[in-house]
SEBAVO-614023 format. One record per residue: residue in three letters; z, x, y of N, C-alpha, C in turn. Coordinates in steps of 0.05 Angstrom, whole numbers, plus 5000, padded with zeros to 4 digits. Each point is the difference from the previous one (the first is absolute). Layout:
BEGIN
alaZXYZXYZXY;...
END
This chain:
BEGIN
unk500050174976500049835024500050185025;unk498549985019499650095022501249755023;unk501250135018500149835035498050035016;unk498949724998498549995019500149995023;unk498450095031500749935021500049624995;unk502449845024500249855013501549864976;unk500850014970501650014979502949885014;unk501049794997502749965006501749894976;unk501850104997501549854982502249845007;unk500649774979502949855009501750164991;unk502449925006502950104993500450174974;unk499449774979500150124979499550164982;unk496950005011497250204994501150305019;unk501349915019501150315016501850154988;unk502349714986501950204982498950244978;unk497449764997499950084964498550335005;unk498549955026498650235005500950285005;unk502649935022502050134998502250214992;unk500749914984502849994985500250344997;unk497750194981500850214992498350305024;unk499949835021499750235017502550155005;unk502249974996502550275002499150204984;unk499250034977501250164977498950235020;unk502050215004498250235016499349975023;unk499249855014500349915025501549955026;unk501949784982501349875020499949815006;unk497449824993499849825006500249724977;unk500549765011501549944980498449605000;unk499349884971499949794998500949795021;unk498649825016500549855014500850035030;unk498950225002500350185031498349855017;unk501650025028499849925030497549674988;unk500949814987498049804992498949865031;unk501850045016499249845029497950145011;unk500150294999497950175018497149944976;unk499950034974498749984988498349695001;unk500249905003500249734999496949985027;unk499750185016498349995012498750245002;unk501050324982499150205002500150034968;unk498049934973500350004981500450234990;unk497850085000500350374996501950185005;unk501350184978501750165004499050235012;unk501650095028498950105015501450255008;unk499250105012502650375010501749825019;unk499849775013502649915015502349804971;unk498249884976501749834987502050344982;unk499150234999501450204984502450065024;unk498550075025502450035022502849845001;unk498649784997502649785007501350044970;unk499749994983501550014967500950314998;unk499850095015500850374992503549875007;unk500649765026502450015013501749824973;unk498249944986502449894976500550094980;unk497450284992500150204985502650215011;unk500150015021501650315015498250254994;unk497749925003497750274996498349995023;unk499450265012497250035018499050114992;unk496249945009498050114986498450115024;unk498650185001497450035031498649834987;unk497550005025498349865005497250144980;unk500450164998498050074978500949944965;unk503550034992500549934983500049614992;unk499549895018500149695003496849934993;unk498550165013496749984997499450064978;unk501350224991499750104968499749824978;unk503049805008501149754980498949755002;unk498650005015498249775004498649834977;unk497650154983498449924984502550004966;unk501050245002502649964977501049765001;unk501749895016501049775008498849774994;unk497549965011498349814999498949864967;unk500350334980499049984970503049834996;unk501250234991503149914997500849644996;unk499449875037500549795003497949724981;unk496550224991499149754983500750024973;unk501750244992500749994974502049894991;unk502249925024501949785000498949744991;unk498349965012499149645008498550034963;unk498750204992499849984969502050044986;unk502550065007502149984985500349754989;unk500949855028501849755011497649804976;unk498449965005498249884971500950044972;unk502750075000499950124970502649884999;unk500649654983501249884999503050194982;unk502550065016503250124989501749954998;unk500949714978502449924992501650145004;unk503549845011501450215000501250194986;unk499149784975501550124978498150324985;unk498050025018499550274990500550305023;unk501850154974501250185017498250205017;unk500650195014497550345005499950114979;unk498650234997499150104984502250304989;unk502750005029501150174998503449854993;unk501250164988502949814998501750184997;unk502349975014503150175003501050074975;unk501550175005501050184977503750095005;unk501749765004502550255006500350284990;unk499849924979501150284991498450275007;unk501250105010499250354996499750124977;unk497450235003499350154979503050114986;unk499249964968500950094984503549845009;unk500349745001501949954998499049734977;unk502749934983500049864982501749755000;unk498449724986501849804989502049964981;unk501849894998502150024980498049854970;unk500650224986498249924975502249914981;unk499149894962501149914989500149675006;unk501449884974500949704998500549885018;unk500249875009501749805021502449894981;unk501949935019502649844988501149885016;unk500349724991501649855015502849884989;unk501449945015501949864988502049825019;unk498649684999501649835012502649954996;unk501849835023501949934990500849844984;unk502249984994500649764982501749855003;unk500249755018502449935017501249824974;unk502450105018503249944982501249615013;unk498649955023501449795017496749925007;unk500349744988497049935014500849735020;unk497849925018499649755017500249824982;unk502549735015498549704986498249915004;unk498349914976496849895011500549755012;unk501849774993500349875017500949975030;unk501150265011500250115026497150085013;unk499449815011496850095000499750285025;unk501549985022500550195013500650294995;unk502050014976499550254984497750004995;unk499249934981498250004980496550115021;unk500049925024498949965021499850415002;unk503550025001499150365014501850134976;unk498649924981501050144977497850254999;unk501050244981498350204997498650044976;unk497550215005497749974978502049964972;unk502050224995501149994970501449794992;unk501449885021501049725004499249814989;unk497749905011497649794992499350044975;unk498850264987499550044976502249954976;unk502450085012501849964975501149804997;unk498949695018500649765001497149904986;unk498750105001496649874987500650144970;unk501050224997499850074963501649914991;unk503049855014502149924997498749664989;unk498149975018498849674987501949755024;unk500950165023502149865010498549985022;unk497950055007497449895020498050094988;unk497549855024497350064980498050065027;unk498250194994498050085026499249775010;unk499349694990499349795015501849895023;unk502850044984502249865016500150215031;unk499650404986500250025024497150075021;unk498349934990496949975022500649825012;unk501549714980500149805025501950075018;unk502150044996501650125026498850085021;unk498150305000499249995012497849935012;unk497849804994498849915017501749805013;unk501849894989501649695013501350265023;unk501350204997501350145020497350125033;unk497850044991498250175007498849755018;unk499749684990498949835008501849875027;unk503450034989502449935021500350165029;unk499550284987501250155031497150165013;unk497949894979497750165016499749845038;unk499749855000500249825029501050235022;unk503850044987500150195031499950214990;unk499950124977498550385001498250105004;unk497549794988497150065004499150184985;unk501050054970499650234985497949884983;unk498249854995498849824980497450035012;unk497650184983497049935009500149784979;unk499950024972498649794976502550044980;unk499949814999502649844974497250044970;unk501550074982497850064979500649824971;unk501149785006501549834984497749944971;unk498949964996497750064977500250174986;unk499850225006500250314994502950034989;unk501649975020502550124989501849784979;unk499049704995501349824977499250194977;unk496850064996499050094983500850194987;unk501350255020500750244990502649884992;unk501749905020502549954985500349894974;unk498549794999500249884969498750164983;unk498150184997499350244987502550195003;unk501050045016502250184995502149964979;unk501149735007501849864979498749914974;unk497750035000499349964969500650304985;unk498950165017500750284986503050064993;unk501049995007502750075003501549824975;unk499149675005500449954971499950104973;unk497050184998498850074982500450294995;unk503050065012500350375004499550145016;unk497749885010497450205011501650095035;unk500650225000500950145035499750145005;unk498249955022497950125018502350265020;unk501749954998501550235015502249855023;unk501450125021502049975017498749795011;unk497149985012499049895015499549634987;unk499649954970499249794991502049805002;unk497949655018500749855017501049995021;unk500050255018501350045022497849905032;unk500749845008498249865020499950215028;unk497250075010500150245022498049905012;unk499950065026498349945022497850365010;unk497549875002498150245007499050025028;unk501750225024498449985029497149854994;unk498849945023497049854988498050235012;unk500350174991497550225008499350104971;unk500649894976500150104965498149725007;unk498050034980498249804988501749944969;unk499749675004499549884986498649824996;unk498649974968497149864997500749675004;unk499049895008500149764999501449905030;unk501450165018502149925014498350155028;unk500449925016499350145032501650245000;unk499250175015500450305010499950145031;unk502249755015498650075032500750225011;unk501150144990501050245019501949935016;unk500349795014502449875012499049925022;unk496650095006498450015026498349764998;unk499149865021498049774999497550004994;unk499050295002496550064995500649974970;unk502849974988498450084969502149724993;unk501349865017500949754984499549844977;unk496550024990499649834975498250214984;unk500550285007499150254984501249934970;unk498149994971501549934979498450304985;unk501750184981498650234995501150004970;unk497650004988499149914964500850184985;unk503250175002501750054985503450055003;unk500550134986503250034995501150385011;unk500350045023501450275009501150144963;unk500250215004501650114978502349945003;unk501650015019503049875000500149694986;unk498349885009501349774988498249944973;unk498950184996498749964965502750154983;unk500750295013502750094985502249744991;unk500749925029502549825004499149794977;unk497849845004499149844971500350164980;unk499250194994500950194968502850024998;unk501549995024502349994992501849814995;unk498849755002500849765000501449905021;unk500150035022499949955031499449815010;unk501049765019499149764994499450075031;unk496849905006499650045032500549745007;unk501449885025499249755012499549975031;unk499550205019499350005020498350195008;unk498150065024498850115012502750005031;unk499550205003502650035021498950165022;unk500749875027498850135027500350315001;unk498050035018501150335012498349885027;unk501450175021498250035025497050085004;unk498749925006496349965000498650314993;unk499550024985499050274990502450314996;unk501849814988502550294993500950025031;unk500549895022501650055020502149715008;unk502650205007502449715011500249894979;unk500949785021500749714974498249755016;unk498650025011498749835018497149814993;unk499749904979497749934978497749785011;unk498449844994497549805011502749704997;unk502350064980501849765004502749955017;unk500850255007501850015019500650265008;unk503749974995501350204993501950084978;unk499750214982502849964990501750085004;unk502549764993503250135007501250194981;unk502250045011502850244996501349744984;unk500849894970502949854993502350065016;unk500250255009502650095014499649845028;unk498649965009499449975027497449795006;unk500749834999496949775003498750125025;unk501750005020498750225024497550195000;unk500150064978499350345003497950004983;unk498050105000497950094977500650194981;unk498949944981500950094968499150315003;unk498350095022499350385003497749954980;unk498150174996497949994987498850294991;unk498049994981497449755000501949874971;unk501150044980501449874977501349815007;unk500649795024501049885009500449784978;unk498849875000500849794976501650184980;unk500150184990500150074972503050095002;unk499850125020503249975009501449785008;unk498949865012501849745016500649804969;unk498250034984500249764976502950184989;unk499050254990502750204986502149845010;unk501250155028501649965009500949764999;unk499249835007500449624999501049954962;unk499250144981500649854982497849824983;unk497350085014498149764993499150124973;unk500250305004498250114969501750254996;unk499650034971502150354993498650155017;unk497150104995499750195015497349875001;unk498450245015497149935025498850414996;unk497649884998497750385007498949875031;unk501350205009499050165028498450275003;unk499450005021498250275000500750245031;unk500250144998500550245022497350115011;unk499950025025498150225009501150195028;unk502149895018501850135014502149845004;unk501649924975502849815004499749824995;unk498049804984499949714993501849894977;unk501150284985502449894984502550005011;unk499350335009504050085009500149765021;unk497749925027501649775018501049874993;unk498249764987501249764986502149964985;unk500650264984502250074987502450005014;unk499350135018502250105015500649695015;unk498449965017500849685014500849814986;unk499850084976500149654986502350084975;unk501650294990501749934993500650074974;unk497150114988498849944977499550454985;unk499750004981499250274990496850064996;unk499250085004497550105008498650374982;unk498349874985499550304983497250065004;unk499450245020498150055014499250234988;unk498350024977499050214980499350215015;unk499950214980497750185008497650015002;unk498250045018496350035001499750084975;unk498349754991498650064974502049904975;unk501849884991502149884995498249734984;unk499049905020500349714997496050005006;unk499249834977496249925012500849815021;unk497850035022498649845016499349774991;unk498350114983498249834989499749665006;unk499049865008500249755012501149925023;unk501650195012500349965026499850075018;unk499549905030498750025021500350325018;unk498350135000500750165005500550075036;unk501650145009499750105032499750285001;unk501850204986499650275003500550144973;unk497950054990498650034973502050334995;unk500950045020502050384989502849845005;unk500549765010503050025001501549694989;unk497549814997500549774987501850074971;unk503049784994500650104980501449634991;unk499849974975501749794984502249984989;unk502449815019502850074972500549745007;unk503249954982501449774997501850045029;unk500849715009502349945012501749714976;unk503350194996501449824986503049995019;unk501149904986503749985011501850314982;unk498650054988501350294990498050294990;unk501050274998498750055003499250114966;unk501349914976498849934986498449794990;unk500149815017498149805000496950115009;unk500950175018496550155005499350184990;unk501850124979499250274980498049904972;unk502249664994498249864984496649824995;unk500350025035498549925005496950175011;unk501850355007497550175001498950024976;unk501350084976499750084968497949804995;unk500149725013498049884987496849985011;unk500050095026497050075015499750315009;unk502050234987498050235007498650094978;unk499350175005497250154987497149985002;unk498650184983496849975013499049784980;unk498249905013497949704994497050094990;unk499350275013497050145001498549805020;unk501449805014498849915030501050195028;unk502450115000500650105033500750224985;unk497750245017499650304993502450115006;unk501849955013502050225012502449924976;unk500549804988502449994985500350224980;unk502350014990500250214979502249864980;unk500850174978501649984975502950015005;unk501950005001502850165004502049844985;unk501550134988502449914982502249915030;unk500749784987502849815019502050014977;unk502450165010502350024986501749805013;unk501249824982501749835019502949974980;unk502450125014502150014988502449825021;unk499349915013502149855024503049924981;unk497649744980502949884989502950154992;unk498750254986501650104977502050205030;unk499150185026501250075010501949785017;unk499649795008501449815011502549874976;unk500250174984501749884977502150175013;unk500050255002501850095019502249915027;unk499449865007500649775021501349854990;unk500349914984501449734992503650124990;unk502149874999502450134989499250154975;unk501450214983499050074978498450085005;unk497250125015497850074999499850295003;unk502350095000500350255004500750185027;unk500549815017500550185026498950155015;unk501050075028498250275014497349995002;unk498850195007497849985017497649854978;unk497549835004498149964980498050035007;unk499550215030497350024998499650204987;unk497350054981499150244981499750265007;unk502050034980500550375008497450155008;unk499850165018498250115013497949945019;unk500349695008497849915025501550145017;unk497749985022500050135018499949835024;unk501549825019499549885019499250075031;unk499250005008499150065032501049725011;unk501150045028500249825017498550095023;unk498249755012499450075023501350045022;unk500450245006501150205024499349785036;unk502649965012499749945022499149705003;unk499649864982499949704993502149794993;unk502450095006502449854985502649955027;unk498450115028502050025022499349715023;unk498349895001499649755008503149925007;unk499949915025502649795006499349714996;unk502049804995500349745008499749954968;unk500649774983499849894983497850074985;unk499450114997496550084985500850244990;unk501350235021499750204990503250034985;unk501949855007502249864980499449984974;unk498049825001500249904966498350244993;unk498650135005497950314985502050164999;unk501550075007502350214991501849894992;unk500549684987501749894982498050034972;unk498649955002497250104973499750234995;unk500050205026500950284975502150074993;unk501449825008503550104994500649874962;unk498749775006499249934972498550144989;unk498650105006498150314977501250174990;unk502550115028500350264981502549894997;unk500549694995502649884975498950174967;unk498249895005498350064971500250234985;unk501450275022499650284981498150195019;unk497949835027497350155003502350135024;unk498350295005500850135021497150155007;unk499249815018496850075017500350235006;unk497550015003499250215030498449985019;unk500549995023498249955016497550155000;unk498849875008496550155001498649835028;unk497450065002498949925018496849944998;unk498949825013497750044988497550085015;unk497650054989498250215014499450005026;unk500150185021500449905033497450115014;unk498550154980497850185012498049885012;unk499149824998497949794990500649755020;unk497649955019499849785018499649734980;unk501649934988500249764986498849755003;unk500549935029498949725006497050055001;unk498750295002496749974999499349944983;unk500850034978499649934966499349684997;unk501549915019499849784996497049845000;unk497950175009497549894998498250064977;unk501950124979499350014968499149534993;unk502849985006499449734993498349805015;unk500050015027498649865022497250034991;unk498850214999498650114995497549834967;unk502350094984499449894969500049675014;unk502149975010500149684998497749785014;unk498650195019497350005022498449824971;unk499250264990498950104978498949644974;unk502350024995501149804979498249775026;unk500649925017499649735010497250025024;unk498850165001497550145007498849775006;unk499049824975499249755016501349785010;unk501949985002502449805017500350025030;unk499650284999499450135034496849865017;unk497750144983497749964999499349765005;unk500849834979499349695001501949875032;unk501250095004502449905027501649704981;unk500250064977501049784982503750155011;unk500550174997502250105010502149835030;unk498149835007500949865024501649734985;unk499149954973501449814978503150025002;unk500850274993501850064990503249915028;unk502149954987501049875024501750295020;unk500950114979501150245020497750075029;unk500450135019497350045015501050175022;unk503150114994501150205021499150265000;unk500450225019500050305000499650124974;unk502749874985501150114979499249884972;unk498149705001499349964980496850194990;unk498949824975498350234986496949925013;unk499449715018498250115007500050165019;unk500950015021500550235017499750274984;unk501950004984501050334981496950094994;unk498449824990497550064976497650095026;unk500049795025498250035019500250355010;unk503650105006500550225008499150224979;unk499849964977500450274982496149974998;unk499349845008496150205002500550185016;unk502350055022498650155016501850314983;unk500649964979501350284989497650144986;unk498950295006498150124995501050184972;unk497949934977500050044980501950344994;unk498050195017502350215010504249974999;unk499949855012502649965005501549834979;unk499049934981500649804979500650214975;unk497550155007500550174976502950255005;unk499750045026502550295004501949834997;unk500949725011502449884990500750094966;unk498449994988499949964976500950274982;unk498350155018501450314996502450115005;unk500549895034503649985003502249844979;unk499049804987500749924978500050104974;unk499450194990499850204985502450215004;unk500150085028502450175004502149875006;unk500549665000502549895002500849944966;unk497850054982500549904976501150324997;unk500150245006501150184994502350045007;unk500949925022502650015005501249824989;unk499349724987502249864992500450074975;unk497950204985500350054974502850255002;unk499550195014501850135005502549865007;unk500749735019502149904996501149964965;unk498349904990500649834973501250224972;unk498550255011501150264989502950054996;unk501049905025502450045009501649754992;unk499449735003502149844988497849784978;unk501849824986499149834995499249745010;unk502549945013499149725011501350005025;unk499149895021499949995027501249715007;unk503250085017500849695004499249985028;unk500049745019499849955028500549705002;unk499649995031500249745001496549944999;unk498949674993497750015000498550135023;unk500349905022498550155024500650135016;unk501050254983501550195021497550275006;unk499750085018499150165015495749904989;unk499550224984496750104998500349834952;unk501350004998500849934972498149844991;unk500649685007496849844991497850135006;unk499050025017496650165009499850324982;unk501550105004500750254980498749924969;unk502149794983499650084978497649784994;unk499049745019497949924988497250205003;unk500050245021497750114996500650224980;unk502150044990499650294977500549774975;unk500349664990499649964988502649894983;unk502250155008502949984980501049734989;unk501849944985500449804990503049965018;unk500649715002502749965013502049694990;unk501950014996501049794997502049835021;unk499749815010501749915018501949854991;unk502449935009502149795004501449935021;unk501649774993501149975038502650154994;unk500850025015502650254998502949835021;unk499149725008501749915018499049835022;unk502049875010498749805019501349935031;unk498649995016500750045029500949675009;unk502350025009501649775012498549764999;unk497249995004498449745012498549904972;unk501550244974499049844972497550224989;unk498450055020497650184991501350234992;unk497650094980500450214982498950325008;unk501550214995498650195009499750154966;unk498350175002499550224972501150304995;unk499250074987499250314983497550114986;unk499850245006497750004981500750304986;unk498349904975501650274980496650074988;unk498750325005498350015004499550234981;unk498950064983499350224978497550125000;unk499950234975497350185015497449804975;unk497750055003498049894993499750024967;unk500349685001499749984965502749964987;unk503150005025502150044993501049725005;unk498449804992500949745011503049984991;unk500250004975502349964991502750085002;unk500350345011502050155018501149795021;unk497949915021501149805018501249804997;unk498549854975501149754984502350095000;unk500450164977503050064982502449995028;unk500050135021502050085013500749765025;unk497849895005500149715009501249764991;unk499550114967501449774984503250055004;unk500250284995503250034990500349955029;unk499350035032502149965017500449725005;unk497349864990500249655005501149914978;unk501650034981502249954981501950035010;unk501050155020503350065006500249815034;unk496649805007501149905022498949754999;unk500349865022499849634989497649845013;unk498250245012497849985020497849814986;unk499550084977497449854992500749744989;unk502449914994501349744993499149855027;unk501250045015501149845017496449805010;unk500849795009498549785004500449805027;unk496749965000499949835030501349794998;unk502049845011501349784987499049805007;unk497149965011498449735006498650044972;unk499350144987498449964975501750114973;unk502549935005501450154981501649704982;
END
């Protein structure tokens, strides 16, 4: 394709034309559209004016140079943009935490649930309501409930309080009689599918399921229906998992702010549930379902977790397949459980990680899970003195625990409960070298990317967010990030994955409060795995957290020590008393 003289294009035809004049340049997709708009041709004044958003100058002979380059460049775009790119297909390049020559924990996996001694009355339906995964199960093999009795619970619970939470895209009531009563036939017949069989769970709605809508939470894709089953929730069916909801998140993985409202905080009708897992947390927390899969890409578990009350198990990169769900930033998108404990989300990772041979970056790794047998220690008789396992290594984050006023109260009543346990941290600190918040256009960037035509089409004007800070704005801003600069982010990311590895050298698991200093943004770009809980609650009822954070592939380190300090405190019990 050649430009012709007297050639004008509309808007969109300018984007499309556009877009990859930075790489090398400076100049960037969807530049000066007003001046263009009557001066089509990219010209030595349209490079001038884009050098000031590049931060580059060029002479007047190097601008004349770039002229006809530019011009190829921009028709090989517009033959791109012809070349129809689901989102669900990834680049051609994909992240790697780990550093050369470092290794996954190899060998068996082992698990070993609890075995509770004191179960819920099922006629207490409120127990029974925020009873836990092993709970439920040893009342279903017990024959003293049945997966029907408790799917209906929760849809009758999910159908009651959805009104003021707003956690509800699609009730899946078809689907989930089916599995239930298939569940309970099995179980009749011996047959057990594991910790997970007849246990009713809710899926953020960015996981496809066949038969059911898949909106993303956004209005351009409100009656989007996509003709299969995510790997998570084909696992969770292998595991005998009873799905019955599609559950909000904020419009494309951001907030809690969706095409149906907002969702709430149970703690706080006030307040939004924090996002993008918003539903998945707000149902947890409320009592509507044991547990809910959420997904992370900079905090969409630990928030919600943290706001709403709930434990939150935010894997390691590569941990968990993609596979079926929506993607935004293809190096830092990750899948875990939100439950009420944090063996409820160990049981519940065991049953969706590993590789599928659909999402290239996952890998193999043995999950050792010993919680129960060290929490036996705890109890009278259990032997006394310290129980966390001889030889971890704790780090505390250094200079994060001095906060005044009630907040920073209850965070140094939470490590005072840690090192009840036996632990005697060490402070550490984490990597400071490194302009952090630039990084941040790793994801903006990818997330451009992913929604390329949402921008394009101006279908993005759908979506209800429409501030500074929402994603059409975000997606419009990151064309103007020059391929150049996308990539050195990416390289500075490389040397922040070296320094945290060198942290990890040094301890095992890393305690903090959730959002203390560079910590979230930190470990979602090197990848790490983290577990949250609430650790306590501030006068007005809301919940604040912890996060217990391990080196890559060490999901279970974090688990284990999370578990033993949320055994010795009463945080994850406790309940909203409008849904309790």
């Amino acid at each position: 394709m050649t430009i012709e003289p007297g050639f004008r294009p509309d808007r969109r035809n300018f984007l499309a034309l556009c877009t990859a004049a930075g790489a090398g340049t400076g100049l960037f997709p969807g530049v000066l559209w007003g001046r263009v708009e009557a001066e089509p041709e990219i010209t030595e004044a349209t490079i001038r004016e884009a050098e000031v958003l590049a931060g580059l100058t060029f002479t007047p002979e190097q601008r004349e140079m770039m002229l006809q380059g530019l011009r190829t460049q921009r028709e090989r775009y517009v033959a791109l943009r012809e070349v129809e790119i689901p989102n669900a297909v990834p680049p051609a390049l994909h992240f790697d935490p780990l550093l050369p020559g470092a290794r996954v924990p190899g060998g068996p996996s082992r698990i070993t649930p609890s075995v509770p001694t004191v179960l819920p009355d099922p006629d207490e339906r409120g127990d029974l309501a925020f009873a836990s995964i092993p709970e439920l199960g040893a009342l279903l093999r017990s024959g003293r409930v049945t997966s029907v009795q408790l799917t209906r619970l929760a849809l009758e619970r999910l159908r009651r309080h959805d009104p003021e939470l707003e956690c509800v895209v699609t009730l899946l009531d078809e689907r989930a009689m089916a599995q239930a009563q298939a569940a309970d036939a099995a179980l009749a017949r011996g047959e057990d599918r594991g910790p997970l069989h007849g246990i009713p769970w809710g899926a953020k709605d960015l996981l496809a399921v066949s038969g059911a809508p898949t909106t993303w939470g956004a209005m351009p894709y409100r009656d989007q229906r996509l003709d299969e089953d995510a790997t998570a929730v084909r696992r969770l069916d292998e595991a005998g998992a009873v799905l019955v909801a599609k559950l909000t998140l904020g419009a494309l993985a951001q907030g809690d702010v969706w095409f149906g409202g907002r969702t709430r905080n149970p703690w706080n009708l006030e307040q939004g549930s924090s996002g993008s897992s918003a539903g998945s947390a707000s149902a947890v927390a409320a009592g509507l379902l044991p547990f809910a899969i959420g997904s992370e890409t900079l905090g969409s578990i630990v928030s919600p977790a943290s706001r709403c009350g709930v434990t939150g198990l935010r894997p390691t990169f590569g941990a968990v397949s993609r596979h079926g769900a929506m993607a935004l930033s293809w190096s830092m998108d990750k899948l875990g459980p939100l439950t009420r404990s944090v063996e409820d989300a160990v049981l519940v990772f065991e049953a969706i990680r590993g590789p599928d041979d659909r999402d290239p970056t996952v890998r193999e790794a043995s999950l050792l899970w010993d919680g129960p047998d060290l929490a036996g220690r705890l109890v009278p008789g259990g032997g006394g003195g310290p129980v966390v396992p001889e030889g971890l290594r704790v780090g505390i984050l250094e200079g994060a625990w001095e906060a005044e006023g009630e907040e920073g109260d209850l965070n140094r009543a939470a490590l005072a409960s840690l090192r009840a346990l036996g632990v005697d941290p060490t402070p550490v600190s984490l990597p400071s070298t490194l302009p952090l918040g630039s990084l941040r256009s790793i994801l903006t960037a990818e997330a451009a990317a992913a929604f390329d035509d949402l921008t394009r089409s101006r279908r993005d004007d759908l979506l209800v967010s429409q501030g500074a800070g929402a994603w059409p704005n975000t997606f419009r801003t990151a064309r103007f990030i020059p391929a150049v600069e996308y990539i050195q982010a990416n390289r500075a990311r490389s040397l922040l994955m070296v320094e945290m590895d060198r942290l990890f050298q040094e301890i095992d698991v890393l305690v903090a409060p959730s959002f203390a200093q560079d910590l979230l943004l930190s470990t979602n770009l090197t990848g790490h795995p983290a577990v949250v809980v609430p650790s306590g609650f501030r006068q007005d009822g809301t919940p604040v957290s912890l996060s217990f954070v391990a080196g890559l592939f060490r999901d279970a380190e974090a688990a284990r020590l999370a578990f033993l300090w949320q055994a010795t405190t009463p945080h994850h019990r406790a309940r909203p008393s409008r849904f309790a």
